[in-house]
N, CA, C and O atoms as a GROMACS GRO file, in nm:
protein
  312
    1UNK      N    1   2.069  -1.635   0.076
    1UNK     CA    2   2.154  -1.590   0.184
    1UNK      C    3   2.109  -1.661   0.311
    1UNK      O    4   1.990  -1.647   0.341
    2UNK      N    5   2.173  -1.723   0.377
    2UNK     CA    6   2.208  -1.785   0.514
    2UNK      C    7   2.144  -1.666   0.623
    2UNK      O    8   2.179  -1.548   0.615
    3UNK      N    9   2.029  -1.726   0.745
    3UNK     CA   10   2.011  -1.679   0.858
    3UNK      C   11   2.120  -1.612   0.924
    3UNK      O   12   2.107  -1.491   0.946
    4UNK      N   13   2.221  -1.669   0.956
    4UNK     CA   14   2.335  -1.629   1.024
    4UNK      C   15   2.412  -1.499   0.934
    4UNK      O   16   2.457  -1.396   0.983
    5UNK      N   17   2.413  -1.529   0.818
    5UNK     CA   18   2.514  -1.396   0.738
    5UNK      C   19   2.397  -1.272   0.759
    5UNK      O   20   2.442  -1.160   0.785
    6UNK      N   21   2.244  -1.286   0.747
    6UNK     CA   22   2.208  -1.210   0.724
    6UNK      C   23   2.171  -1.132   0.876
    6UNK      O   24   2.136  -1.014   0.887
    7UNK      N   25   2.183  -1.197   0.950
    7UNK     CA   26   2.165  -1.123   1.084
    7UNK      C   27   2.302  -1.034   1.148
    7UNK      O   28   2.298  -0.987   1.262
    8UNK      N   29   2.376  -1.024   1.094
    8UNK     CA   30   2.523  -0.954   1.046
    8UNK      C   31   2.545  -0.848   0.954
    8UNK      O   32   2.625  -0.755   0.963
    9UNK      N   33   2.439  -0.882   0.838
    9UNK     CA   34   2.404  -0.746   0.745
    9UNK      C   35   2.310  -0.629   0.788
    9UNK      O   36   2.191  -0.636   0.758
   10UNK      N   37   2.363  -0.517   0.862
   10UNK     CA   38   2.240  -0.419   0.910
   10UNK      C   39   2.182  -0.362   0.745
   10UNK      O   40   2.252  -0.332   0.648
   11UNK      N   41   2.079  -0.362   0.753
   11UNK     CA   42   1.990  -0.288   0.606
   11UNK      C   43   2.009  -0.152   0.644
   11UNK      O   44   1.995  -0.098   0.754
   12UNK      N   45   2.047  -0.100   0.517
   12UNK     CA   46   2.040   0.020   0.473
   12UNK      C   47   1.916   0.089   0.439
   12UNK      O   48   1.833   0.059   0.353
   13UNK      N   49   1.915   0.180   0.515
   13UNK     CA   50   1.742   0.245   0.505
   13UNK      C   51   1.695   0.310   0.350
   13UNK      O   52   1.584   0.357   0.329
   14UNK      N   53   1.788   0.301   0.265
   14UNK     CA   54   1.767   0.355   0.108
   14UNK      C   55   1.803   0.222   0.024
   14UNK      O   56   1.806   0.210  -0.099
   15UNK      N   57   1.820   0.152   0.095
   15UNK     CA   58   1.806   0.009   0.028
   15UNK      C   59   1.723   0.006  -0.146
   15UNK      O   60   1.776  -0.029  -0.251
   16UNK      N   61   1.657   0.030  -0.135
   16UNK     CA   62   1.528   0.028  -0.258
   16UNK      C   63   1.566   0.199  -0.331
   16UNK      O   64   1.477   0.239  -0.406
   17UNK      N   65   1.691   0.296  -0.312
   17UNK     CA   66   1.670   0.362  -0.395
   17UNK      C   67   1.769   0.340  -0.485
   17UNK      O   68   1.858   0.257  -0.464
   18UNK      N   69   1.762   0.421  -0.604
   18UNK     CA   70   1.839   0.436  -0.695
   18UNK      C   71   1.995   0.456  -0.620
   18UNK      O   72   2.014   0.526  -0.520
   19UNK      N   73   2.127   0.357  -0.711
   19UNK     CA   74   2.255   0.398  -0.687
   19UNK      C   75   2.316   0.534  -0.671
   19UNK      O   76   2.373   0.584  -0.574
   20UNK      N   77   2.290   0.576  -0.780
   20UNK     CA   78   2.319   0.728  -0.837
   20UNK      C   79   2.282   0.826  -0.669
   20UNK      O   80   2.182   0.829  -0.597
   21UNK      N   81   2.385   0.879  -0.664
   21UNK     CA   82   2.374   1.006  -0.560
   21UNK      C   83   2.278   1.071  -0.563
   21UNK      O   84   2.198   1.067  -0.469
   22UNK      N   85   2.257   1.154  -0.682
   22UNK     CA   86   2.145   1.237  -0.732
   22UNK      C   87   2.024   1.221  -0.734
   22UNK      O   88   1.932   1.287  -0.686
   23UNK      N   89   2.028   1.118  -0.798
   23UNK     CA   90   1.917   1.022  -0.782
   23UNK      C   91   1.823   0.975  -0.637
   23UNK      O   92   1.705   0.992  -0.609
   24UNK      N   93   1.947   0.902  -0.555
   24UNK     CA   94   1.880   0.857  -0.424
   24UNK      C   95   1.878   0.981  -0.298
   24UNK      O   96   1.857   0.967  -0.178
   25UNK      N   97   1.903   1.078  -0.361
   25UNK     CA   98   1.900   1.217  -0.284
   25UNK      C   99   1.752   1.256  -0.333
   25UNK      O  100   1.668   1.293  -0.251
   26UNK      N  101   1.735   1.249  -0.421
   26UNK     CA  102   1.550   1.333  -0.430
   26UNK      C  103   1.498   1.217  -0.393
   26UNK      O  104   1.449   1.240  -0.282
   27UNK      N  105   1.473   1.076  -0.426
   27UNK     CA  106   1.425   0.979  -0.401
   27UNK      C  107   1.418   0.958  -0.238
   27UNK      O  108   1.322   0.900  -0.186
   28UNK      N  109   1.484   0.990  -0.193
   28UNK     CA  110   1.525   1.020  -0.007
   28UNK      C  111   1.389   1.124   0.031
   28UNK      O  112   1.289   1.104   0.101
   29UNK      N  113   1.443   1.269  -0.062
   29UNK     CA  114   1.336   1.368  -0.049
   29UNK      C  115   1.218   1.341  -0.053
   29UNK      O  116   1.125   1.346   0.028
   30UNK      N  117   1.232   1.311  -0.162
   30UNK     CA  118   1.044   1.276  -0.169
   30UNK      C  119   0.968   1.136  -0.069
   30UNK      O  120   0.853   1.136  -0.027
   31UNK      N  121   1.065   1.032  -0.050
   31UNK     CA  122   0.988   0.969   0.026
   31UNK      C  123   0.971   1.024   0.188
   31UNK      O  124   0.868   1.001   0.251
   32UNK      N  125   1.050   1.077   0.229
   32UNK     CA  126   1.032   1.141   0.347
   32UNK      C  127   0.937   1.250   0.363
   32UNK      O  128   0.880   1.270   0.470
   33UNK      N  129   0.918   1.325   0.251
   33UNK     CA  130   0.786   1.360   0.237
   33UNK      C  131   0.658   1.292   0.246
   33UNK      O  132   0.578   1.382   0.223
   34UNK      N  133   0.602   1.200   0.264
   34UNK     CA  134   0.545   1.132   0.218
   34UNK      C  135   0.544   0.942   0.338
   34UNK      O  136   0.466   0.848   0.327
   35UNK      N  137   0.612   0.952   0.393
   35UNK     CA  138   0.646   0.850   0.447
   35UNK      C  139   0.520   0.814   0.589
   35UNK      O  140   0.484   0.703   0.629
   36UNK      N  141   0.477   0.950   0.638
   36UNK     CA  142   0.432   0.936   0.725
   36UNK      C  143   0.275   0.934   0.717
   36UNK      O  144   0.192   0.932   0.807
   37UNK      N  145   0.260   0.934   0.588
   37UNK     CA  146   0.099   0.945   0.548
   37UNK      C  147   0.058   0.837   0.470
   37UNK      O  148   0.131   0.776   0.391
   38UNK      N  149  -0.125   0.801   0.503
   38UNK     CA  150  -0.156   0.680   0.514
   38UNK      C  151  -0.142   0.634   0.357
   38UNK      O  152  -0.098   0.702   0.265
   39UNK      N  153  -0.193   0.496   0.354
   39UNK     CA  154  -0.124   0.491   0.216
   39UNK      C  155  -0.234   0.414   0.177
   39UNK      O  156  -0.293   0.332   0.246
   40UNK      N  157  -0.270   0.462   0.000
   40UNK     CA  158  -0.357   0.476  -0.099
   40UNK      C  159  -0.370   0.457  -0.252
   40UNK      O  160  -0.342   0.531  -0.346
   41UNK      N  161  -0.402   0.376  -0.248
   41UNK     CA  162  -0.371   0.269  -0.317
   41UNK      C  163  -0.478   0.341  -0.477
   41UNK      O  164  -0.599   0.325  -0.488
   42UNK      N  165  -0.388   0.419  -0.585
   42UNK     CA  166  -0.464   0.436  -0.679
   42UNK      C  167  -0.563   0.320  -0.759
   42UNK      O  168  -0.674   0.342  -0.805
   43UNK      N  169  -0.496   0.202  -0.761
   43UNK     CA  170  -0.628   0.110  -0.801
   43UNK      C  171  -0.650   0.050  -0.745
   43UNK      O  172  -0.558  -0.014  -0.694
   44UNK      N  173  -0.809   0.014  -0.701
   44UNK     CA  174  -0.892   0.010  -0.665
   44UNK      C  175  -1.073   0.011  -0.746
   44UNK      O  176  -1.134   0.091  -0.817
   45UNK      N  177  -1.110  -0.147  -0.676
   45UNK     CA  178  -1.247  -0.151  -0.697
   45UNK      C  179  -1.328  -0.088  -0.657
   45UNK      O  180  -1.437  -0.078  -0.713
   46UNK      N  181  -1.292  -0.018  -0.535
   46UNK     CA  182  -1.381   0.019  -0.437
   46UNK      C  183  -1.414   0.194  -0.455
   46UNK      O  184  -1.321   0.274  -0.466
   47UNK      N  185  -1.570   0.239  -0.455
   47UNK     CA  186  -1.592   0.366  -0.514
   47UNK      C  187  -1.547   0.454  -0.371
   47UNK      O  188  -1.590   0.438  -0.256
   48UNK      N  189  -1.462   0.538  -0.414
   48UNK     CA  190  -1.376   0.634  -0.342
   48UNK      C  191  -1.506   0.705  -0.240
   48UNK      O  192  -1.470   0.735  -0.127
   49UNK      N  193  -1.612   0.724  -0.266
   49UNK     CA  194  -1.736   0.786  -0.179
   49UNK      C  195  -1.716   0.734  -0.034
   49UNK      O  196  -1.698   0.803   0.066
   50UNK      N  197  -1.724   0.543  -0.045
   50UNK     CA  198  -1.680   0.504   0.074
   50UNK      C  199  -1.598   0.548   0.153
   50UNK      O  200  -1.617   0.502   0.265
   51UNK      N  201  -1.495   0.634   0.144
   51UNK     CA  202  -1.400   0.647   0.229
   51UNK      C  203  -1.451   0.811   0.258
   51UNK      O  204  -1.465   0.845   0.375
   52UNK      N  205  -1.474   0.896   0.164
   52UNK     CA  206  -1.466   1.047   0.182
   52UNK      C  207  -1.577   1.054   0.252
   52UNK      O  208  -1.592   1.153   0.325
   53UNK      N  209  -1.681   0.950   0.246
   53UNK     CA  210  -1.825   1.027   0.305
   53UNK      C  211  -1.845   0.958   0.425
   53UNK      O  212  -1.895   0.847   0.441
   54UNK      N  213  -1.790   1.054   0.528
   54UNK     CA  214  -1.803   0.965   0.656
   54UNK      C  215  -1.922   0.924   0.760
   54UNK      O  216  -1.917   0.873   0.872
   55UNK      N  217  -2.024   0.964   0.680
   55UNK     CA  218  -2.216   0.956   0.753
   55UNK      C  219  -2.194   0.798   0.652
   55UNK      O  220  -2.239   0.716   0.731
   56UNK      N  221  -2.156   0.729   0.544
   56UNK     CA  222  -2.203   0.651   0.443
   56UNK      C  223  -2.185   0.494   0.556
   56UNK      O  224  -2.092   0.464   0.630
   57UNK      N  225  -2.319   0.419   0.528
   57UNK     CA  226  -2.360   0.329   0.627
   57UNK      C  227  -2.346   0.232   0.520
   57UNK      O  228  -2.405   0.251   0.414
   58UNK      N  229  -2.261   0.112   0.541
   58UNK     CA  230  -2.267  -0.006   0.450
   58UNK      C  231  -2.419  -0.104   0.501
   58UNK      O  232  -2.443  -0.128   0.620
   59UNK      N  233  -2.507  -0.148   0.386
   59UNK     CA  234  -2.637  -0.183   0.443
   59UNK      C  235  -2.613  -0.349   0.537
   59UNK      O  236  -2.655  -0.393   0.643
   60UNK      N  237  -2.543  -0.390   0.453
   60UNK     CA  238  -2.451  -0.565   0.501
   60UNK      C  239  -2.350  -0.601   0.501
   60UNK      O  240  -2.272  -0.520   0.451
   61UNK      N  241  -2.296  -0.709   0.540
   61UNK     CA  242  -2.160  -0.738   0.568
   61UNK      C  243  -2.074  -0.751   0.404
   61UNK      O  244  -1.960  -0.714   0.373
   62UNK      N  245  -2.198  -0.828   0.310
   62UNK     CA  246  -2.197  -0.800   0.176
   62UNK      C  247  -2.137  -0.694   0.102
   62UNK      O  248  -2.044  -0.695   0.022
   63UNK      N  249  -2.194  -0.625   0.136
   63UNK     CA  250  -2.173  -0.507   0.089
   63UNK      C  251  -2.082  -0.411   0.102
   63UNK      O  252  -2.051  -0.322   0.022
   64UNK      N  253  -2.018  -0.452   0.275
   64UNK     CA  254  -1.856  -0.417   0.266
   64UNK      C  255  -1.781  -0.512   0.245
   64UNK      O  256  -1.659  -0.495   0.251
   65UNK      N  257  -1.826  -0.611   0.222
   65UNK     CA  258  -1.623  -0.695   0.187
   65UNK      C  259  -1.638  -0.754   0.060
   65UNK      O  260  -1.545  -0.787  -0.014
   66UNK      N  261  -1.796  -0.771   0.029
   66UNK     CA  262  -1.739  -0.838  -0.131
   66UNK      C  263  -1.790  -0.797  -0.289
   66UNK      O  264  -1.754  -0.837  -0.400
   67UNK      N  265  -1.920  -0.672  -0.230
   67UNK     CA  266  -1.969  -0.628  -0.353
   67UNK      C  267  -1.902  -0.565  -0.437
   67UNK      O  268  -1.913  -0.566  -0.559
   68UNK      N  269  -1.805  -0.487  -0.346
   68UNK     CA  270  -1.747  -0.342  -0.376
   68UNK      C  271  -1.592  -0.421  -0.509
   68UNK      O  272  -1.543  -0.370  -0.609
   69UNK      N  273  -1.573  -0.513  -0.463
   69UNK     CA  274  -1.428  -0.555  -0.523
   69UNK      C  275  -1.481  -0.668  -0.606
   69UNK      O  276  -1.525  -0.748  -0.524
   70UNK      N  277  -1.500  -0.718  -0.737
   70UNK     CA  278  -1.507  -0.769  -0.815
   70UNK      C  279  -1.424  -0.884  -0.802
   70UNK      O  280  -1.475  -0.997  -0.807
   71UNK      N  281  -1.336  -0.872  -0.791
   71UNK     CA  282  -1.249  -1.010  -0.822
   71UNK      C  283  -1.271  -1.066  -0.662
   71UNK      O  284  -1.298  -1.186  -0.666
   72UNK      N  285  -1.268  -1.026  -0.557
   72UNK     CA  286  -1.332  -1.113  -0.432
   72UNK      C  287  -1.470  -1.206  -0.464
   72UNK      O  288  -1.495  -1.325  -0.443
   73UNK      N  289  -1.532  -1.121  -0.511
   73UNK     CA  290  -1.704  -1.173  -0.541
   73UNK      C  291  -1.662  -1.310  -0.621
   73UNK      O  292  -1.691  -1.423  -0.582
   74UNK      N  293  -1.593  -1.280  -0.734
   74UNK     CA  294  -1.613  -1.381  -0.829
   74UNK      C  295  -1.535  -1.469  -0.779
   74UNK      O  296  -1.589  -1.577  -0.801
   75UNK      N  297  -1.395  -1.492  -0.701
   75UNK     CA  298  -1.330  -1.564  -0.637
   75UNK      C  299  -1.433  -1.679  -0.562
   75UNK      O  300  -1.441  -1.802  -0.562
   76UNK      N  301  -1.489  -1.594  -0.514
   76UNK     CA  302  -1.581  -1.663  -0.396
   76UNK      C  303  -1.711  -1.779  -0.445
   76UNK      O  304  -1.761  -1.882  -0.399
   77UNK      N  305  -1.731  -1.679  -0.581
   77UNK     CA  306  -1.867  -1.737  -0.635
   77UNK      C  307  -1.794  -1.886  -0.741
   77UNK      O  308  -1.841  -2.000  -0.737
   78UNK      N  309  -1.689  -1.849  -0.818
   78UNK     CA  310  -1.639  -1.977  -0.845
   78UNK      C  311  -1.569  -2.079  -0.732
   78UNK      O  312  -1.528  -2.190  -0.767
   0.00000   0.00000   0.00000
């Protein structure tokens, strides 16, 4: 799609739900539930302690950006 056509198309804020009425009516519901809270990502390398324990002191820079996530480390190391 063309710059120009698309600056002419206003997006529809349910864009991404289901067609179906029914459907994009709870799908509406529930994301508006939910819309305004931070977002959390079920997988994950990183041990959930980090975040809940808010005294927890990372010892090096190491240790927060590349121990914790596996595939960074090894990225880096190959």
């Amino acid at each position: 799609m063309n710059s120009s056509l698309r600056n002419h198309m206003p997006e529809r804020a349910d864009r991404f739900f289901s067609g179906s009425g029914s459907q994009r009516s709870v799908a509406r519901t529930l994301y508006e539930s939910v819309a305004d809270l931070p977002l959390i990502c079920p997988h994950g390398h990183v041990d959930p302690v980090l975040f809940a324990d808010a005294s927890y002191h990372f010892s090096s820079p190491a240790e927060f950006f590349l121990i914790p996530d596996h595939y960074v480390f090894r990225m880096l190391y190959s």
